[in-house]
N, C-alpha and C positions, 0 to 999 in steps of 0.2 A: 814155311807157312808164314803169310804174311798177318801179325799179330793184331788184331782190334780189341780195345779197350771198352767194356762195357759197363756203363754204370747202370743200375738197377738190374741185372742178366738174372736176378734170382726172380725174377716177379713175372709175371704170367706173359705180357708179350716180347718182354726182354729174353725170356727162355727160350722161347719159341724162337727168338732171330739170333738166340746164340749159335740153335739147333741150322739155322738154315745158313748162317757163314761156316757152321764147317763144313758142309756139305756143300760148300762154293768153294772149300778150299782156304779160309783162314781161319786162324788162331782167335776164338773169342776168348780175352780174356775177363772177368766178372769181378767188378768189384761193386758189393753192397753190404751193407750192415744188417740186413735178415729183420727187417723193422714189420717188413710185409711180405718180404720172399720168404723162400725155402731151401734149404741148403741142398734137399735132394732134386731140386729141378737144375741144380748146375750139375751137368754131364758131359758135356764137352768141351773144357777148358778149364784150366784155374779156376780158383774161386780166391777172391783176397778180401777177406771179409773187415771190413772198413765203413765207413763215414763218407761220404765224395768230398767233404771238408778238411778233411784228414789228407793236407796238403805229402805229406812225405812219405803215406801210404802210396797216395796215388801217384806220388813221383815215384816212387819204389817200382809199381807197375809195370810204368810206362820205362823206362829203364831198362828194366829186369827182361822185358820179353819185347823191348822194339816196337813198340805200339804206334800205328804210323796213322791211326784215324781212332775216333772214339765216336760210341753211339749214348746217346742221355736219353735215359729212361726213368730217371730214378724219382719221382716226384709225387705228392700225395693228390688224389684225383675225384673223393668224393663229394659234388655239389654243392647238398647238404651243408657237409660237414666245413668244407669252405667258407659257407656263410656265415655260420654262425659263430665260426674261430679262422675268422681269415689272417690274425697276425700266425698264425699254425703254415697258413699255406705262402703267406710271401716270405718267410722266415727258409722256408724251405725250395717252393718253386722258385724261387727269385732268388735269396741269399746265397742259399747252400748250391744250387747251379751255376751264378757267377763266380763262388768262388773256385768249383772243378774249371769252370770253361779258364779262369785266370792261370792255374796250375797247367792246365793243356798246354796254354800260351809261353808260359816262363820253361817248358819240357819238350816243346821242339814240335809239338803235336797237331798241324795246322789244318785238319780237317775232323769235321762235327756232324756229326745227323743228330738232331731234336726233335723228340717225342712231341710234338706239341697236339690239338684238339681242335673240332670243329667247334668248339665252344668259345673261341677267339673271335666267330662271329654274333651271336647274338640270336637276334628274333631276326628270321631269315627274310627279306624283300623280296625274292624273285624262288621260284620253283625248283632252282638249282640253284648252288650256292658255288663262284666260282673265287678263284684265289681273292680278285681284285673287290670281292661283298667289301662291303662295310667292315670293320673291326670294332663291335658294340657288347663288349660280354654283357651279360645279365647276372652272371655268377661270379664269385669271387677267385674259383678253379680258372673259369677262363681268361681272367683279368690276371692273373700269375701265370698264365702262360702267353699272352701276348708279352708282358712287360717284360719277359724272357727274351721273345723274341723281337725284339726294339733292343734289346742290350748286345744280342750277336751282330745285329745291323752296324751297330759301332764295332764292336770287337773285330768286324771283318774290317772295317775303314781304316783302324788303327793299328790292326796285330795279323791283318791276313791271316784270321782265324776263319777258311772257308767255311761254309755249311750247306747244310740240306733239312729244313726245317717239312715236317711230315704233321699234315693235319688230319689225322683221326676221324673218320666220323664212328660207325659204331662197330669196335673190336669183339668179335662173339666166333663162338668154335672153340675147336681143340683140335692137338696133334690129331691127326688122322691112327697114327700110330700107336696113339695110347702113353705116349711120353710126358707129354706137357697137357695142362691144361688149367681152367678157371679155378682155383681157391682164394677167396678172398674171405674175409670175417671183418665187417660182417660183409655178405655178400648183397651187392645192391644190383645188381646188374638183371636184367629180362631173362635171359636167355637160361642161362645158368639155375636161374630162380623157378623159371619154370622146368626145367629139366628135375629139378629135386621135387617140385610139386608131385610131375608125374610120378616118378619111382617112390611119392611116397617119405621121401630122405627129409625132406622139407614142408614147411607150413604151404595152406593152401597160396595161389598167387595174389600178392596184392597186387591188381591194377589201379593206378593213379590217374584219373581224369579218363571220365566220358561222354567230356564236354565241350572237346576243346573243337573247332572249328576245320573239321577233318570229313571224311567220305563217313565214316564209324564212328566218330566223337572221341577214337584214341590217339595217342600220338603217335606220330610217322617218324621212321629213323630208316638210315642208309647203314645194311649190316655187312661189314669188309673181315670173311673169314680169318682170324689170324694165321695162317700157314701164307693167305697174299699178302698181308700186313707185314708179315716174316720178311717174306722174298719184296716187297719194295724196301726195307733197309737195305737187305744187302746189294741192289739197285744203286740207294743214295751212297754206297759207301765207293763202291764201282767208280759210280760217274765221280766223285771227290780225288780218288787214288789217281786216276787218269785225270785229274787237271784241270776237271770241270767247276765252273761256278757258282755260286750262290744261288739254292733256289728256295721257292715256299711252294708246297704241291701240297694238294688233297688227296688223301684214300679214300677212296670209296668206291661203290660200284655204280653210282648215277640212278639209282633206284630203289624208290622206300618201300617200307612195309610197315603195318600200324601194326600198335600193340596187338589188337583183335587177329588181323592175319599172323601174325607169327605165332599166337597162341591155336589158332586153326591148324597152321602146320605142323606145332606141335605134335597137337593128336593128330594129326595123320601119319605122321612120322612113330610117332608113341603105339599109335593104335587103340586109345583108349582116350577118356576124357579126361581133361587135369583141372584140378577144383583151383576156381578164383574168384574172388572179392573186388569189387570194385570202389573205390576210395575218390576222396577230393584228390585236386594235383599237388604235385610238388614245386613250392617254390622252385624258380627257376629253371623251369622245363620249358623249353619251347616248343609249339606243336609240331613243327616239323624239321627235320635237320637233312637233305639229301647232298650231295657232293653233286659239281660239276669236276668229273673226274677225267678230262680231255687231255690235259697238258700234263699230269700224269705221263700220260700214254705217251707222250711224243719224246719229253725230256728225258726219263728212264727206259722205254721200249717196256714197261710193265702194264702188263693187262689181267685182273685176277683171275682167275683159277677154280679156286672153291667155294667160290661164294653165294654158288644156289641157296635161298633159303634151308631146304629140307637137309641139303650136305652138311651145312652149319650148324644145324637142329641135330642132325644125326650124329656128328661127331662128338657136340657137346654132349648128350645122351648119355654117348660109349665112356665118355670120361668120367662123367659121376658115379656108373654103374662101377665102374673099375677102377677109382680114385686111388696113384700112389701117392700122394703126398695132401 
């Protein structure tokens, strides 16, 4: 089995794309420090619980099991909390990921998939948002991940550190299976948030802005089940093994849905009504975020899978209701 090296594998979509390379047939192996993961979502491979700065851990690694690609996931991601402690987030997205990606380089490791976000663009210009938008974060999460990815730009020109830079728009779902799923604390995320609404598990839903310049007045997002989010890693890691290039691709499904509708699907999904509150917005939200998700399709041959609204809705549900970790 050919061995990948995983940094963040404990944390919710890192799990989920551990789950989906071994079920392509390689060796994920997981190295995180448990800052945000869970020890019991690594199931299918090592676990080398470390730092990614932890330069001789992760040569240890990459060594020890022949790690011939690495996927980076490992990064702190709340908006929010970005803003208001962003030396927190370039210390971390920017620091502590140059200096895994320099370890990769000095250990022989010459292909990279990065986690990066639709939040690299900004306040979107155009209805779709395609690779070549504008790069305008508004947030300081997104502004630590573009300047990540400007720094593998060089790393490939100097060190043939290939990659595969994967932009995000919005990761929601769970294992279909009941193995992986959303735990965060605190939890900021829609989908998740409402799922605990329904069941009860959780406060009523805050919704943030019914104001914003939408069909509803809520915000629109583009929701890319994690199980496809899964399966385009092991895509990027594919096309890297076999020789392929440098690329920057979007996730997503090409089609939004407003706060109001996915809380609609909810309850239909639920079958019952889920109590919410409607609030001012949140700095740094943009009204609408959708993927042009084209070249996706052509570069990897990936086209998602389970990303109906309601699948997405339903999965997440099952995982709250049945939470292991």
């Amino acid at each position: 089995m050919t061995a990948i090296l995983v940094a963040g594998g404990a944390g919710y979509i890192g799990a989920q794309t551990c789950k989906a390379l071994s079920r392509a047939g390689f060796l994920p192996v997981c190295v995180d420090n448990l800052s945000t993961g869970y020890r019991a979502a690594v199931q299918w491979g090592p676990l080398i619980e470390a730092d990614i700065r932890d330069e001789a851990a992760v040569r240890r690694a990459v060594a020890e099991y022949d790690c011939k690609a690495a996927v980076h996931f490992a990064a702190y991601s709340l908006v929010g909390e970005s803003n208001a402690d962003p030396y927190k987030y370039y210390d971390n997205n920017v620091g502590a990921a140059t200096a895994f990606a320099h370890t990769l380089i000095e250990n022989g490791v010459q292909a990279l998939v990065f986690s990066s976000t639709a939040a690299v663009y900004g306040d979107p210009q155009s209805d779709l948002i395609d690779e070549d938008h504008p790069k305008a974060p508004i947030n300081a999460y997104g502004a630590t991940k573009l300047a990540f990815e400007q720094a593998l730009g060089w790393f490939s020109r100097a060190h043939d550190l290939r990659h595969v830079i994967l932009r995000y728009f919005n990761a929601a779902g769970a294992d279909p299976d009941g193995e992986v799923g959303e735990s965060h604390e605190p939890e900021t995320h829609l989908i998740p948030n409402i799922c605990k609404a329904a069941l009860g598990t959780g406060p009523a839903l805050s919704i943030y802005g019914d104001d914003y310049a939408t069909p509803d007045g809520t915000a629109i997002r583009d929701y890319i089940h994690v199980v496809d989010l899964a399966d385009a890693h092991v895509a990027a890691v594919r096309h890297l093994l076999n020789g392929g290039g440098d690329l920057r691709l979007n996730v997503g499904t090409g089609r939004g849905a407003s706060v109001a509708e996915v809380l609609a699907a909810a309850e239909r999904v639920h079958g019952g009504k889920v109590p919410a509150t409607y609030g001012p917005r949140r700095a740094g939200d943009p009204k609408a975020l959708v993927a042009d998700a084209s070249r996706i399709r052509q570069a990897l041959d990936w086209t998602p899978r389970y990303s109906d609204l309601d699948a997405v809705i339903r999965d997440a549900l099952n995982w709250q209701k049945n939470r292991r970790y």
